[in-house]
N, C-alpha and C positions, 0 to 999 in steps of 0.2 A: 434278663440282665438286671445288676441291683445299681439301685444309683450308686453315682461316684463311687462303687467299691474298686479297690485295690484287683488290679488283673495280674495275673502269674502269666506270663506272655516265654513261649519255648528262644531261647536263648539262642543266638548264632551261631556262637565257639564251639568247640570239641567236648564231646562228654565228658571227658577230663578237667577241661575249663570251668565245666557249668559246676561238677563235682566238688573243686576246690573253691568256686567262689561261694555255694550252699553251705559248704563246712567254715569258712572264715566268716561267715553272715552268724552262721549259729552262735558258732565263736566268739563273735561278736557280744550276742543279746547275751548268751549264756551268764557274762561274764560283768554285766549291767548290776550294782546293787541299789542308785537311786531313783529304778524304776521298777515296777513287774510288767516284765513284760512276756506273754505269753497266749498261746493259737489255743483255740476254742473248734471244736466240732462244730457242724451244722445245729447240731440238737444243742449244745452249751458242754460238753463235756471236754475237759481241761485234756491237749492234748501234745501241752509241751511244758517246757516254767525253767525262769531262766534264776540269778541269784538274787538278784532284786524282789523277787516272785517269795522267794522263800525267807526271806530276810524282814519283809513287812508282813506275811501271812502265816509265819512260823512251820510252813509244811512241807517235808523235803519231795522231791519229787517224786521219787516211789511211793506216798503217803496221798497223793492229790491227782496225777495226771490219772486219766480215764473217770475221774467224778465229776458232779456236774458243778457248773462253780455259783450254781446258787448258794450252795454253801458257805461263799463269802458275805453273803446278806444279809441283813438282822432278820429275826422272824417276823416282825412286824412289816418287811418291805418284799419275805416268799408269801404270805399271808395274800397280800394285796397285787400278787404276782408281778411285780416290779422286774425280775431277773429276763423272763419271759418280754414283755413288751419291751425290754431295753434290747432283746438282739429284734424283735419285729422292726422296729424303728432302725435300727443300725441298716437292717436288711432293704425298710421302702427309704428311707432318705439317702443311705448312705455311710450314717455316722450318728453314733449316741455318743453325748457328751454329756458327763451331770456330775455334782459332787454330792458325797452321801455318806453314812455312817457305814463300814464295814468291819467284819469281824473274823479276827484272826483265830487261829489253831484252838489256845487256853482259854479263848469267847472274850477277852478282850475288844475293847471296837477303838476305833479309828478314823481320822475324816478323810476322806478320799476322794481325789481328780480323777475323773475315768473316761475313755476314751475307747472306743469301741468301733472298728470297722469291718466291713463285709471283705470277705476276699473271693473272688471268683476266676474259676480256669479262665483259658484263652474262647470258650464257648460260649462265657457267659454264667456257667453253672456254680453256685455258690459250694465252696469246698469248704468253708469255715468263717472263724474272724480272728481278727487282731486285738488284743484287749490290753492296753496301757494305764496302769494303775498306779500314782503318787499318794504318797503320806504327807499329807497336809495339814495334819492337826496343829500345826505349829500357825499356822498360818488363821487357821478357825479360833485359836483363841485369843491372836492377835486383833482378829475381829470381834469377838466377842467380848476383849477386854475393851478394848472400843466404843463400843455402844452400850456399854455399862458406864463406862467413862462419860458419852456425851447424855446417857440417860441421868446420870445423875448431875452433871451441867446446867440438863434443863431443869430438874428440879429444883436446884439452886439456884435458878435465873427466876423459876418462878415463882420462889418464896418471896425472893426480895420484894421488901414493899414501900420502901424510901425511894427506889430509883424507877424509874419508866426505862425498861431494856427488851428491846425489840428490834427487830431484824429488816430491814427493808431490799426489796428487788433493786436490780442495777436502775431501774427507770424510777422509785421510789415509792413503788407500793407497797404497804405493809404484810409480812408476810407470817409473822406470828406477835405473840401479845401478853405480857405479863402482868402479875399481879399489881404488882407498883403502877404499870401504865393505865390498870383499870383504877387505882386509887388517885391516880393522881389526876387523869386526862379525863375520867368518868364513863369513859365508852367501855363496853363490854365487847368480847371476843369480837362475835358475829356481826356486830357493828360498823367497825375499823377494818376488819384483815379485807384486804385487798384493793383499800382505798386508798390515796396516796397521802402521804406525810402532812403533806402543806396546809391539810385542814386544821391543824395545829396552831398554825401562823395568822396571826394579824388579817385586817385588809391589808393595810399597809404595807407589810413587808410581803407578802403574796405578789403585789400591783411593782412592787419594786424588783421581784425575781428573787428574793431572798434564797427561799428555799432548793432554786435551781442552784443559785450561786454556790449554797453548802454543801451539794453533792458534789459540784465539779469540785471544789477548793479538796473534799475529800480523797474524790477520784484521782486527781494529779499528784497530792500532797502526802497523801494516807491519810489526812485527818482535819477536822474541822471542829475548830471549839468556841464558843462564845455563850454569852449572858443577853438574854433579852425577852420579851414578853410573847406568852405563848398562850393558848385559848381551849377553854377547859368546853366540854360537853353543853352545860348550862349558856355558854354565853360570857362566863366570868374568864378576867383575865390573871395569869399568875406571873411574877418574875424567876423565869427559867434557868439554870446551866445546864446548856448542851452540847454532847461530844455526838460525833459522827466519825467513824472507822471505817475506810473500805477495807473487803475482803475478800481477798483473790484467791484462785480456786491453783491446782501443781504448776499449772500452767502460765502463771501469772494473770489470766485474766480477769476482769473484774466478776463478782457472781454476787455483788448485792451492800450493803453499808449492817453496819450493828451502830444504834442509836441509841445513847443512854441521856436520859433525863432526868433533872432534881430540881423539886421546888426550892426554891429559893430565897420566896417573898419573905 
């Protein structure tokens, strides 16, 4: 018995019944173009493909069914026998789930959601799988333009060398660290990150709650601005402007403050 796979269980109704509900099932998938979706032999050989199938794979059915569908795989992922250990795993767990590079008809590739289950008789005995593949490239460069986007954010955050722009946790530890902050406040990286803010501050305004004060007024407000004396690495003191941003995560919840500072003396 494979885990959690999918069981074909002999149907109650009339063989007529079971007849017309297999043909409007086929019918069904046949007729799918925003997914491929299509049954895999025991061994991996393609042994159905519905319009979706042929639509992201470019290969009509008489072109595909009876091959093995590692052929949708780059060769860099048959090399490393990926197609293989993705129906093992579908077979001991239950279900492979993974998104990956694959490659159509012309050798074009594509990113792809895949989704792979065992299907087993009423005995138990593994007759094949289920194999559900989406076109997600739209999606991967939406990520990818993304993290090009914030990668070049932080490179920009950490040129600046006039402002101290840094990130703090919801409780107020430092959780990354810029060039500015190390010009201005003197501490280097490994110093600071994961110490909290208020070493910054004064006795004074430490002993008075300041620095709890300017998270909360942020936390409520979204933001927190003021001019006052702040405490450099050395011992020396500078006249600061500083802003405090919370920043909350789809959810609204809070996930930490962005803190910009500039001397000001």
């Amino acid at each position: 018995m494979y885990a959690r796979s999918a069981v074909i269980r002999p149907a109650t109704g009339s063989k007529l019944d079971q007849s017309d509900e297999a043909e409007r099932l086929r019918f069904f998938i046949s007729q799918i173009t925003d997914y491929a979706i299509y049954m895999l032999a025991p061994d991996g050989k393609v042994a159905s493909w519905n319009a979706g199938a042929e639509r992201f794979k470019g290969y009509a059915a008489h072109e595909i069914i009876g091959q093995h569908f590692s052929k949708f795989y780059t060769p860099e992922d048959q090399e490393v026998g990926l197609p293989e250990r993705a129906l093992q795993q579908a077979k001991e767990s239950g279900k492979f789930e993974a998104e990956g590079w694959r490659v159509r008809k012309d050798g074009t590739r594509f990113w792809a959601s895949v989704v792979i289950d065992p299907i087993a008789d009423a005995s138990g005995t593994l007759i094949g799988f289920a194999k559900i593949t989406r076109d997600i490239s739209d999606k991967r460069q939406a990520q990818e333009a993304l993290r090009e986007s914030e990668q070049r954010f932080r490179m920009l955050v950490q040129g600046v060398t006039d402002y101290a722009i840094y990130m703090l946790s919801p409780g107020g530890e430092i959780t990354n660290w810029n060039t500015g902050a190390r010009r201005i406040k003197q501490y280097e990286d490994h110093e600071v990150l994961g110490t909290h803010f208020s070493r910054f501050y004064t006795d004074e305004d430490r002993h008075s709650g300041l620095p709890a004060r300017a998270l909360a007024q942020a936390a409520e407000q979204g933001r927190f601005e003021a001019e006052g004396w702040r405490v450099r690495k050395d011992g020396t003191r500078f006249w600061a402007h500083v802003v405090i941003d919370s920043v909350r995560g789809d959810k609204g919840e809070l996930i930490g403050f962005a803190k910009i500072t500039r001397d000001i003396t």
